[in-house]
VEXLOGU-216343 format. One record per residue: x, y, z of N, C-alpha, C in turn. Coordinates in steps of 0.1 Angstrom, whole numbers, plus 5000, padded with zeros to 4 digits. Layout:
N
XYZXYZXYZ/...
END
This chain:
278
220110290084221410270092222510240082/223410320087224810280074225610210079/226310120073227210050083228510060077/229310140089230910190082232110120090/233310090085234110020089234910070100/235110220094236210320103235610430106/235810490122235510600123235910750118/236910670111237410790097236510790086/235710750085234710810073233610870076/233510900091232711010092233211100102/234411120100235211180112235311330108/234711350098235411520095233211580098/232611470099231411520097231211600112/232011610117231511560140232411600142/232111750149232911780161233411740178/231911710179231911680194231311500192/231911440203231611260203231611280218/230411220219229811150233230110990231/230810920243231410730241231310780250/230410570251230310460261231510430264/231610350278232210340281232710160279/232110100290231909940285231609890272/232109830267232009710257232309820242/232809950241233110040236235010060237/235410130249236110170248237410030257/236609950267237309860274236109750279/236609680281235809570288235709550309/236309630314236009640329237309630337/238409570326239509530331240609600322/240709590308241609640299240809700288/241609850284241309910274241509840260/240609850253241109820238242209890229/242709810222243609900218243509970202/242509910196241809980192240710140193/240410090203239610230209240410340212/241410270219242910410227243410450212/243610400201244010440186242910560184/241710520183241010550181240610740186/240810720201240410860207242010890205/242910900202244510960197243811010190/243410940174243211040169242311170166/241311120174240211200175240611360183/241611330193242511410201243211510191/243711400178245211490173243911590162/242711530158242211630149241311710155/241211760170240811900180239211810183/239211700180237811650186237311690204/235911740203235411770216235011600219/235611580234235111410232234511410247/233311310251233111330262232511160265/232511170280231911030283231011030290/229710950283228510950295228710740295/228610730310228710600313227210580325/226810490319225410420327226110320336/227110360347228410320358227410400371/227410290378226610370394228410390401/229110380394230610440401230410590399/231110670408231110800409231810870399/231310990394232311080384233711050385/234111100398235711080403236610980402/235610840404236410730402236510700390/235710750383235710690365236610780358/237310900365237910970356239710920359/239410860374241110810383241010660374/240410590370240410440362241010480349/241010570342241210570327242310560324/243110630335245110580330244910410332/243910340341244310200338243910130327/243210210318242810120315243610200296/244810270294245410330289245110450277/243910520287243110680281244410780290/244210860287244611040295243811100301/243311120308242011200317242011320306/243411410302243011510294242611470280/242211370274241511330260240111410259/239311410276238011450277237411540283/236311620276236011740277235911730293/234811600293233611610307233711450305/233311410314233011270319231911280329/230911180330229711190336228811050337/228711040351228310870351226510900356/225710770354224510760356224410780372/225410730382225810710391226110810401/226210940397226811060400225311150398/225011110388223211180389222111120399/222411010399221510950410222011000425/223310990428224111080443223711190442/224111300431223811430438222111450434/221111380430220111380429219011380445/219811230450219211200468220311310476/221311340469221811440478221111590482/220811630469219811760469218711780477/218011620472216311590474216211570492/217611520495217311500514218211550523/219111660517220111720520219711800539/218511850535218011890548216811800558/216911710552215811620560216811610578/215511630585215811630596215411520603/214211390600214311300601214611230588/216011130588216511050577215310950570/215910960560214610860553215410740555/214610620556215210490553215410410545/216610390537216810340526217310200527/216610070518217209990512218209990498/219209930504220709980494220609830487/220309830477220909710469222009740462/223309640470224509690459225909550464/226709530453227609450459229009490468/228809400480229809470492231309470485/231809450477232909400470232909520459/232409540456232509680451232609830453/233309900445233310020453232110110455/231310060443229610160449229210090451/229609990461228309980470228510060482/229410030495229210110504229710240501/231010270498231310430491229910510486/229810460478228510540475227810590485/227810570495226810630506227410750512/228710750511229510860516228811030511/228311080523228111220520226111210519/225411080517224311100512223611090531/222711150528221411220543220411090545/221311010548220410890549220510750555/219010710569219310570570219610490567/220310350570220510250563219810150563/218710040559218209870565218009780556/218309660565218709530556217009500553/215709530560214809540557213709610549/213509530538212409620529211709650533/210609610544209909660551209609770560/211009830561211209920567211710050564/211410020552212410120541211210200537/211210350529211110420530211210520511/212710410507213010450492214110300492/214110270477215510170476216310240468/217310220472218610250460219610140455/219310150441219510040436221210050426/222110010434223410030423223909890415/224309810426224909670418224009600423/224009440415223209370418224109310435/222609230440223509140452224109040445/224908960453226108880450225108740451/225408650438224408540438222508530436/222708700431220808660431220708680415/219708650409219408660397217608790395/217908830382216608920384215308870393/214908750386213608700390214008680407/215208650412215308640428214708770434/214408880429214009050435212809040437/211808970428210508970427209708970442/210208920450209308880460209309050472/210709060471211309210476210509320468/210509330457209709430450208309440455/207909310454206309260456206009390471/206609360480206809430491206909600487/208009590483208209760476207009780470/206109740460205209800453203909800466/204009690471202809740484203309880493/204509930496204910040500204810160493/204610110481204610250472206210250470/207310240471208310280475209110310462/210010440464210410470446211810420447/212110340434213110290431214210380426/215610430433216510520423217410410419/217210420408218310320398219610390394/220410360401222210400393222310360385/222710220379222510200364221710160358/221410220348219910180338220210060331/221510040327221909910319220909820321/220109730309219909580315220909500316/222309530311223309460310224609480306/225809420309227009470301227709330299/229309440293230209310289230809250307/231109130310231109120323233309130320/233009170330234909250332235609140330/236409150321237709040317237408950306/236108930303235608850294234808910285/234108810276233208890265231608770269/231408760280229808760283229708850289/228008830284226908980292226208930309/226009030315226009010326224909070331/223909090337222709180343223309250351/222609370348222609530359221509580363/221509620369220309710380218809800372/219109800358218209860351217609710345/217509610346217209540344216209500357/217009480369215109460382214909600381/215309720377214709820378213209800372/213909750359212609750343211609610347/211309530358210609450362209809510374/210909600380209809720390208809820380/209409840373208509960367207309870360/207409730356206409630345205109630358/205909590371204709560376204009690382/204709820379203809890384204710010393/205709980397206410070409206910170400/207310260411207910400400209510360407/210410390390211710440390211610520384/213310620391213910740387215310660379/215510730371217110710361217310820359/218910900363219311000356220410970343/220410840341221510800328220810790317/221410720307220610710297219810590292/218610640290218510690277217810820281/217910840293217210980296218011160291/217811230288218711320281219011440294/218811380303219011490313220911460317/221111360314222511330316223211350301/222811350291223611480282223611650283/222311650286222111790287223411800299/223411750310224311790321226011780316/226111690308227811670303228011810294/227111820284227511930274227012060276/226412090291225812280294227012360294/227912330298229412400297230212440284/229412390276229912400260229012420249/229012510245228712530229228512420221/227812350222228212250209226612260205/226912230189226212210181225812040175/224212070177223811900180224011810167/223911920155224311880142225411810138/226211870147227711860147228311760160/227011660168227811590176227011430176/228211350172228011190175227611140188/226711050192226810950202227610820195/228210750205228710650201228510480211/228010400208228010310223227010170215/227410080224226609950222225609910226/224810020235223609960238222410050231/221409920223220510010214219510100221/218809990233218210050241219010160249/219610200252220310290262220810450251/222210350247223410430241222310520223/221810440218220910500211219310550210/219210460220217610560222217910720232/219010700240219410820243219710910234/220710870223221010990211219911050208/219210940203217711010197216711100209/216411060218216111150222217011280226/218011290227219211440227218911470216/218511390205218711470190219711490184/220611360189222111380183221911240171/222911230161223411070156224211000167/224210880159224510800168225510670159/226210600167227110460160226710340171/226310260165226110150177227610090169/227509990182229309940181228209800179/228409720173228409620174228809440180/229409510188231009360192230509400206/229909480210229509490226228409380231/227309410237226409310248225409300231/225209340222224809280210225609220198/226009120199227309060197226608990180/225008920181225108910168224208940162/224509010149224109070142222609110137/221808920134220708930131219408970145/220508920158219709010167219709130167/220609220166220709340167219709410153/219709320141218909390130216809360135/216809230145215509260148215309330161/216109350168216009480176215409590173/216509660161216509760156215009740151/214509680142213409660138212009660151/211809560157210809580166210709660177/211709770177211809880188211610010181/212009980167212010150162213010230170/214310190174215410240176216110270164/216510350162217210340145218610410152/220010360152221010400148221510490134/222010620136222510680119223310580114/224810530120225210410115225610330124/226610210120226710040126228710040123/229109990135230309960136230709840140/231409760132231809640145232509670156/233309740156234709810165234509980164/234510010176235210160177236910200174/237010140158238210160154238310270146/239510310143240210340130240010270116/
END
């Protein structure tokens, strides 16, 4: 792993950049201004730039957020959330079901994917696991902590019942601040310990690069991942077969953690940034 200051010293190596979105380019609430420096220039020297976000928010909405948060929608190739693979995934898979399947929705009502998300998808709703059929898992509930799921799961694994996880994150930067916060790939990854099957279409799975870059030419030689989660943002690169920059300053904040990470996972980053700067 190399560890470089500026994304100008390997900027002429890389045509095409795949960036995170959280604890990379903004924190939930405000863009960095750093980062917005950052994709300018990558803009002014013809960079292909694109975004895969492990966001259970929908494509649409993540591309209408970026003026807030002070990007261009035109900076990027493609934009493509974990969130939008999982929707048109149950959308395909029960599009024709004639009796609905019954889904438990875990997601928070104060958010926009939780009930939006349902819009368009072929499917019951119940507040009962018991009576459920598949779960769909986007935000956490409001007030529970991982270990609070266990008892619910317990139930789901006696159902057999498959878990679709919107975001794979075990975690992020929490919006407005710089603590980490638990996401849905986190009880996902205690469903799958004890046994239950989840689906993820984000990363680190490469079916959601493959789906951002089919429309383009690009050469894998020739394209960066960029992001702060080792598990996710770089074990994805590696499996696409692309390089990779872990950012540093995101939900792995200090360093000697992140060097025994890297170490007892056999994630290897190509290089290490504190900042997605200039």
């Amino acid at each position: 792993m190399n560890e470089i200051l500026s994304i100008k010293e390997i900027v002429n190596s890389y045509d095409n950049f795949i960036i995170d979105q959280w604890g990379v380019m903004h924190n939930g609430s405000i863009g960095y201004k750093y980062a917005i420096e950052t994709i300018n220039l990558l803009n002014e020297k013809n960079k292909n730039l694109f975004i895969i976000s492990n966001s259970s928010k929908r494509q649409s909405s993540s591309y209408e957020k970026l003026p807030s948060y002070g990007y261009r929608k035109e900076s990027f190739k493609n934009i493509l959330t974990s969130g939008e693979m999982i929707w048109n995934y149950l959308h395909n898979k029960h599009l024709n079901d004639i009796n609905k399947k019954k889904c438990f929705h875990i997601f928070d009502a104060s958010k926009e994917d939780g009930l939006d998300f349902r819009n368009g998808l072929n499917l019951d709703y119940t507040d009962d696991i018991e009576n459920a059929d598949l779960i769909l898992a986007c935000t956490p509930f409001i007030e529970m902590e991982p270990i609070d799921y266990i008892p619910m799961l317990n139930i789901a694994l006696q159902k057999n019942l498959i878990m679709y996880c919107a975001n794979p994150d075990f975690e992020t930067v929490e919006m407005g601040s710089n603590n980490n916060i638990f996401c849905m790939g986190a009880v996902a990854e205690i469903y799958n310990k004890m046994g239950g099957r989840v689906i993820i279409k984000g990363k680190p799975e490469k079916d959601i690069y493959i789906e951002t870059t089919k429309s383009f030419d690009i050469d894998k030689k020739r394209t960066l991942a960029i992001g702060d989660s080792l598990f996710h943002d770089i074990k994805g690169a590696n499996n696409f077969s692309i390089d990779s920059v872990l950012v540093k300053s995101g939900i792995h904040k200090e360093n000697d953690i992140i060097d025994k990470l890297i170490k007892n996972h056999q994630i290897l980053p190509t290089y290490s940034i504190n900042k997605f700067k200039i």
